[in-house]
C-alpha positions as CSV (number, residue, x, y, z in Angstrom):
1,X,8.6,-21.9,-68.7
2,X,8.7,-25.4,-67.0
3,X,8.2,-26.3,-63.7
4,X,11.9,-26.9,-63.1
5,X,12.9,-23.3,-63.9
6,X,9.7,-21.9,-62.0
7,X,10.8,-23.4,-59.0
8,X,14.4,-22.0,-58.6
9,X,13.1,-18.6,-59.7
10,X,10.3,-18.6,-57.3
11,X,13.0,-19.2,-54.6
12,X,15.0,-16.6,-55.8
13,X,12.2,-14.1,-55.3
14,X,11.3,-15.3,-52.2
15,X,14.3,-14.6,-50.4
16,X,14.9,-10.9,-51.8
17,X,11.4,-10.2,-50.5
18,X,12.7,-11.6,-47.3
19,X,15.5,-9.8,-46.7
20,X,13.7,-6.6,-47.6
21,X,11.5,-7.7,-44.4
22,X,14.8,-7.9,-42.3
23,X,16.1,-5.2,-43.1
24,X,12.8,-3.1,-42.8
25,X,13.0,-0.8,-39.5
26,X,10.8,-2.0,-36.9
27,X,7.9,0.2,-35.7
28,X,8.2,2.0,-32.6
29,X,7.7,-0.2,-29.2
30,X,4.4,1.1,-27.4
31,X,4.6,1.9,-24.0
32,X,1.4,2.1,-21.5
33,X,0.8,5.0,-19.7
34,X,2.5,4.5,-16.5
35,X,-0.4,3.6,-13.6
36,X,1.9,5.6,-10.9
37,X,0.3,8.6,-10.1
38,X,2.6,11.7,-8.7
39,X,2.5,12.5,-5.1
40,X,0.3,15.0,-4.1
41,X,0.8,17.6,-1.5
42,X,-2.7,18.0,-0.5
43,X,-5.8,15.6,-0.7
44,X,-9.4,16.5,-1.5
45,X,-10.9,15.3,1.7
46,X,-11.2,16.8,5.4
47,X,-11.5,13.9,7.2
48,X,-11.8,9.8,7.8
49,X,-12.4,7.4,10.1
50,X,-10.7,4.3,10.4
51,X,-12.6,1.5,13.2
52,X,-10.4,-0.8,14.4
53,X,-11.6,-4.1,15.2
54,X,-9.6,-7.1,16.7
55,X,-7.5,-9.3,14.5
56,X,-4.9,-12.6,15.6
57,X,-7.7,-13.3,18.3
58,X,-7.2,-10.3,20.3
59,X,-9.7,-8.2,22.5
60,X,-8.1,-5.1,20.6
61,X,-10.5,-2.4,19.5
62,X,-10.6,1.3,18.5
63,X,-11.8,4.1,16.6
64,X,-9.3,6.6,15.0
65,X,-9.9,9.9,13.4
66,X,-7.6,11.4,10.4
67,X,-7.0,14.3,9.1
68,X,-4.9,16.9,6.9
69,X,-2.0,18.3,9.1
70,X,1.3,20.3,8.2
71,X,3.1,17.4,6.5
72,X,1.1,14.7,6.4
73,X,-2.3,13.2,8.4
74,X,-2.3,13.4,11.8
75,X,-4.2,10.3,13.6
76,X,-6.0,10.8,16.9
77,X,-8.1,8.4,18.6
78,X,-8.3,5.5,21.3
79,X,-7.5,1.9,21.0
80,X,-8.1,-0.4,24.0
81,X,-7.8,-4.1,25.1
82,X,-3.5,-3.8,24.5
83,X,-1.1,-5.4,26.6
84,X,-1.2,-3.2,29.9
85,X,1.9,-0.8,30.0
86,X,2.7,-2.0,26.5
87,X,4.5,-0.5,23.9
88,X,3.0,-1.0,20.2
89,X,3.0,0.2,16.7
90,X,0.5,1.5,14.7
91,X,1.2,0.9,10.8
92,X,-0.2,1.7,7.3
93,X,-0.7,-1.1,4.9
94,X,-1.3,-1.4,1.5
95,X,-4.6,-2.7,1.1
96,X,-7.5,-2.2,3.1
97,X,-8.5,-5.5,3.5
98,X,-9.0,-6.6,6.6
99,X,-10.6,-10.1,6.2
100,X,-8.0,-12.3,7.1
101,X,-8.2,-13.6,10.7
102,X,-5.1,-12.2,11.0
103,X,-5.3,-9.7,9.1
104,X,-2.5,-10.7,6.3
105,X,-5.0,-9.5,3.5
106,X,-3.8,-6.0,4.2
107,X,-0.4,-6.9,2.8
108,X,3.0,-5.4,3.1
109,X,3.4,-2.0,5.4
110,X,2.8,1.2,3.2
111,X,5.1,4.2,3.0
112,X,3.5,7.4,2.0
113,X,5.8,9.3,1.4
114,X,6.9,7.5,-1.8
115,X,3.5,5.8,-2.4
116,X,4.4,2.7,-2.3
117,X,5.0,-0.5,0.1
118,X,7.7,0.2,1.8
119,X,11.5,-1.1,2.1
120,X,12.8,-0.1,5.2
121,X,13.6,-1.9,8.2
122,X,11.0,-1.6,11.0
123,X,12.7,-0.1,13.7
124,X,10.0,0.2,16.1
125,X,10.0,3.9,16.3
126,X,7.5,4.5,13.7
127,X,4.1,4.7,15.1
128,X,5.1,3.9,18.4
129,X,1.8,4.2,21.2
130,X,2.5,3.1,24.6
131,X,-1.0,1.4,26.4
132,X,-1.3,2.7,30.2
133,X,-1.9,0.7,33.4
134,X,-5.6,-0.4,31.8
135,X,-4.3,-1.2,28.2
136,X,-5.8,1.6,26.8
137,X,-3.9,4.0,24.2
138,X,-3.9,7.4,23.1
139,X,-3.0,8.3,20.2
140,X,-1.7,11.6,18.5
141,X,0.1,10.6,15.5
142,X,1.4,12.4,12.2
143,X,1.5,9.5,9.3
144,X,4.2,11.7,7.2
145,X,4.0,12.2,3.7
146,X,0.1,10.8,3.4
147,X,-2.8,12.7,2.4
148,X,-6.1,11.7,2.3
149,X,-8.3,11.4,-1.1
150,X,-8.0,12.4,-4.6
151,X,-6.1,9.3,-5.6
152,X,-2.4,10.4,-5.9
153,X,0.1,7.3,-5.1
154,X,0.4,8.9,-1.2
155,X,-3.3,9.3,-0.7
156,X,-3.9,6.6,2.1
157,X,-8.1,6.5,1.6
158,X,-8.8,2.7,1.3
159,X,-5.8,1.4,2.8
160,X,-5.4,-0.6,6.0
161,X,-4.2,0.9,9.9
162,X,-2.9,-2.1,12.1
163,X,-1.7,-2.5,15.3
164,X,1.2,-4.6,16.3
165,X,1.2,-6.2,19.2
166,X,3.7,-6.3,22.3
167,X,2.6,-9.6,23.5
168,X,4.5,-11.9,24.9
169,X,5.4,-14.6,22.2
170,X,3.7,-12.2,19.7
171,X,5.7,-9.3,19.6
172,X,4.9,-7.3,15.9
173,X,1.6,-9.8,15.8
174,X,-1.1,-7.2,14.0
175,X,-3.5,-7.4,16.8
176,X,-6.2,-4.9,15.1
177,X,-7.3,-3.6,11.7
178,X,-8.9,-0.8,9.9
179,X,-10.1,0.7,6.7
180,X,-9.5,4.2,6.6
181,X,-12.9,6.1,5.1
182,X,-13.6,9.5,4.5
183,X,-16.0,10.7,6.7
């Protein structure tokens, strides 16, 4: 056989091997195991603390306790240096990274009850603490939905607590920030 038939038969068997190929059925796509974890109901730990220190060049500063309550975490503690007779909002955020001046490291507010950041508008109701005549508050607060350790998506161990300001000019300015830590 010359090299003029070869050629032309050589083609020929080229493209039934390639149509085989197309019409071969693909393998299966592989899917990763999905990083969500489910939300838990309980967490492992008893208690954290979360220290507050100023943030946005405030004099804000507090300590907060957590722990395990019927529905959630409840928050007690004392923050001081707020606006006298202020009203402000305590939040949880995603991250608990508070090494941003102002304190934007600890990212987008954090809904535990469906584990992650959350979507709905702030209406100022949530976490609402009121500072007396001295700007001191008290605070006795249940974070719904949270729990604290064993790493489900609503276990809030790691993540940031800020306080939003009522300052004039600054209203919903995070004035203070925290990393919540089991005790």
């Amino acid at each position: 056989m010359n090299s003029t038939t070869r050629l032309p038969m050589l083609a020929a068997a080229a493209a039934i091997l390639l149509a085989g190929c197309a019409s071969a059925p693909r393998p299966a796509a592989q899917t990763a195991p999905s990083a969500v974890t489910a939300i838990a109901s309980t967490g492992t730990a008893q208690g954290a603390i979360a220290n507050l220190a100023s943030a946005s060049g405030s004099l804000v500063s507090g300590r907060v306790v957590l722990s395990p309550d019927v529905g959630g975490v409840r928050v007690r503690g004392e923050v001081g240096g707020l606006v006298r007779n202020g009203t402000h909002n305590l939040r949880l955020h995603t991250r608990g990274d508070c090494s941003a001046v102002d304190a934007i490291s600890a990212g987008p507010e954090f809904d535990a009850q469906s584990g992650v950041p959350s979507r709905q508008p702030d209406s100022g109701e949530r976490g609402r603490i009121v500072a007396n005549g001295s700007g001191v508050a008290t605070l006795d607060l249940l974070l719904p939905g949270a729990v604290l350790g064993g790493g489900a998506a609503n276990d809030i161990v790691g993540r940031a607590l800020l306080i939003l300001g009522a300052t004039p000019g600054a209203i919903s300015a995070r004035v203070a920030c925290g990393t919540v830590q089991v005790q």
